[in-house]
C-alpha positions in Angstrom: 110.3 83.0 81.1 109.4 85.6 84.1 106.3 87.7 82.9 105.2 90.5 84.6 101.8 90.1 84.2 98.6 87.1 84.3 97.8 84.8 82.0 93.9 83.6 82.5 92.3 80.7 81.0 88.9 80.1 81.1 88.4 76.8 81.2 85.2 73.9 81.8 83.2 71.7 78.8 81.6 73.7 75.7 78.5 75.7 76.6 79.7 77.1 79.5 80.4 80.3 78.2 84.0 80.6 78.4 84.1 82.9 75.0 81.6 85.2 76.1 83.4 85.3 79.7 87.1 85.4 78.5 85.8 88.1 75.9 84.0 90.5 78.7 87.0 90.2 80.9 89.5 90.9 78.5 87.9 94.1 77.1 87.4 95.3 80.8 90.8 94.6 81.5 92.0 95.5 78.4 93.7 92.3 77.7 94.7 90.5 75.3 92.0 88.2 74.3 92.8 84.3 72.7 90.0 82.5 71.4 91.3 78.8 72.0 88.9 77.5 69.4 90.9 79.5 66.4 93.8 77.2 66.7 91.9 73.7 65.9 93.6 72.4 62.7 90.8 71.7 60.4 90.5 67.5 61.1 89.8 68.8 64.7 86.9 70.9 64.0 85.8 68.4 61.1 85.5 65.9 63.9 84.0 68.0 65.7 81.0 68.5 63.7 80.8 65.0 63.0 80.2 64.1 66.6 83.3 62.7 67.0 85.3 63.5 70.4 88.8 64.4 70.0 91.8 61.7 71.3 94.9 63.6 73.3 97.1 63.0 70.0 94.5 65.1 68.4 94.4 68.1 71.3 98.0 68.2 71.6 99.6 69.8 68.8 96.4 72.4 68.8 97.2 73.2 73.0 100.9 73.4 72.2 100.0 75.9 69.1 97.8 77.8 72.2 101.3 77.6 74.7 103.4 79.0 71.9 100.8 82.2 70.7 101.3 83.0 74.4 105.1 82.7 74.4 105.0 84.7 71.2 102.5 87.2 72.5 104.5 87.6 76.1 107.8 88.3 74.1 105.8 91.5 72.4 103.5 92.9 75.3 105.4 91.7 78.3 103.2 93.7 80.1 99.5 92.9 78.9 97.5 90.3 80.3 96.3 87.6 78.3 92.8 85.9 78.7 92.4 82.8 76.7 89.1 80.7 76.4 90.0 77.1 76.2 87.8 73.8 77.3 91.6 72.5 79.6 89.7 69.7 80.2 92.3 67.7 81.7 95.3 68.7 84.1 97.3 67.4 80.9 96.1 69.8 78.6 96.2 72.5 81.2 100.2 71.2 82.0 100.6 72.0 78.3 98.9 75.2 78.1 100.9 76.7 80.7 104.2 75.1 79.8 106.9 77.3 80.3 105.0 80.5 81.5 104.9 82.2 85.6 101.5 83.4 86.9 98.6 81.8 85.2 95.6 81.7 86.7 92.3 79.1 85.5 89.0 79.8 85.9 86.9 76.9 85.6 83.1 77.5 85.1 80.6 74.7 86.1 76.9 74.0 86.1 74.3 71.3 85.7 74.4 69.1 82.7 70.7 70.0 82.4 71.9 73.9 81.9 74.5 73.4 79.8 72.8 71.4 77.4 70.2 74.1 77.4 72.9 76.3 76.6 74.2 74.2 73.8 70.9 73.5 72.1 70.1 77.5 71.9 73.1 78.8 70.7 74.0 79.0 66.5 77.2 79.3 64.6 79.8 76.5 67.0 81.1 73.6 65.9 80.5 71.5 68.6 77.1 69.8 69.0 75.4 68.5 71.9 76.1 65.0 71.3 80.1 65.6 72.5 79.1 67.1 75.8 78.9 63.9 77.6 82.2 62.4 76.6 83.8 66.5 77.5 82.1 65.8 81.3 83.6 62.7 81.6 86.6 63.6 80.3 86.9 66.8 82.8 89.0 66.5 85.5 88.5 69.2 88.3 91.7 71.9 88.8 93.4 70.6 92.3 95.0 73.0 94.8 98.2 72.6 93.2 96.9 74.4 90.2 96.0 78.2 90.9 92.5 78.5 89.9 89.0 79.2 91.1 85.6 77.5 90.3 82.9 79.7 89.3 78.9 78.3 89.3 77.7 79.6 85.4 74.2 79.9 87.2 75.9 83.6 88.7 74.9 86.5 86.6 77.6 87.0 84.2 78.3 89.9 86.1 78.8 88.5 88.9 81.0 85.9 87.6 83.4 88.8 86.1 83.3 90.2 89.9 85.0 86.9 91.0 87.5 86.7 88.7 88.3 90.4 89.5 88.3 89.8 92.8 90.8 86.5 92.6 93.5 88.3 89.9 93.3 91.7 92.4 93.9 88.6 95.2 96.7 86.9 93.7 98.5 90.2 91.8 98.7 91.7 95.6 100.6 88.3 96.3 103.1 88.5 93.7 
């Protein structure tokens, strides 16, 4: 499927702050915003909150429901871009996530596991407890060069951060 425009996933473990990221961007964009976390099926967020890490038979019907939102979305804005917040731990996951779609570009936010955690313990209403964030970090495999993307430090100003991304979809739209 050629797309005219980007597809942008905002990626790294929980706490990072890939909703509150994904959501700034896509309103100054005026995106289309996908919250990655809506399309757990139920046992997945259950297990979740039991402090119970997900297997790959679990995360892949809930990143193929992700791939095909997009395809549907695409098919009805062709020209809007989508920004999605999703963990894409994995280049796996990622490989599903963009299945079948041109132009997608991951931003993967990073920072200490001290920070994070801090993060994690201070925020209210997520599923996803602190106990889960070492088995997400070992579980996270970094984007490689084959993969367009760019690694963002989430000790930035979240400003800042929003700058870069900017910055790297101006970059790689001016490629196309």
């Amino acid at each position: 499927m050629k797309q005219s425009k980007q597809i942008i996933i905002i990626m790294g473990v929980s706490g990072v702050g890939k909703t509150t990221i994904a959501q700034s961007f896509a309103t100054a964009m005026e995106a289309h915003y996908l919250e990655a976390d809506d399309y757990h099926p139920v046992q997945n967020v259950m297990a979740m909150r039991s402090g119970k890490p997900l297997t790959d038979e679990m995360r892949n019907p809930w990143l193929k429901a992700i791939n095909l939102e997009t395809h549907h979305y695409l098919k009805s804005q062709p020209d809007k871009n989508i920004i999605i917040a999703c963990s894409a731990l994995r280049r796996s996951y990622r490989d599903i996530l963009r299945a079948g779609l041109d132009n997608v570009l991951f931003v993967h936010l990073y920072g200490t596991q001290s920070m994070i955690a801090s993060r994690i313990k201070n925020r209210s209403g997520h599923f996803m407890p602190l106990n889960l964030l070492e088995s997400q970090l070992k579980l996270q495999e970094q984007p490689t060069e084959d993969e367009q993307h760019i690694s963002i430090d989430i000790s930035l100003t979240k400003q800042t951060i929003l700058d870069l991304i900017l910055k790297e979809v101006t970059k790689t739209q001016t490629k196309r």
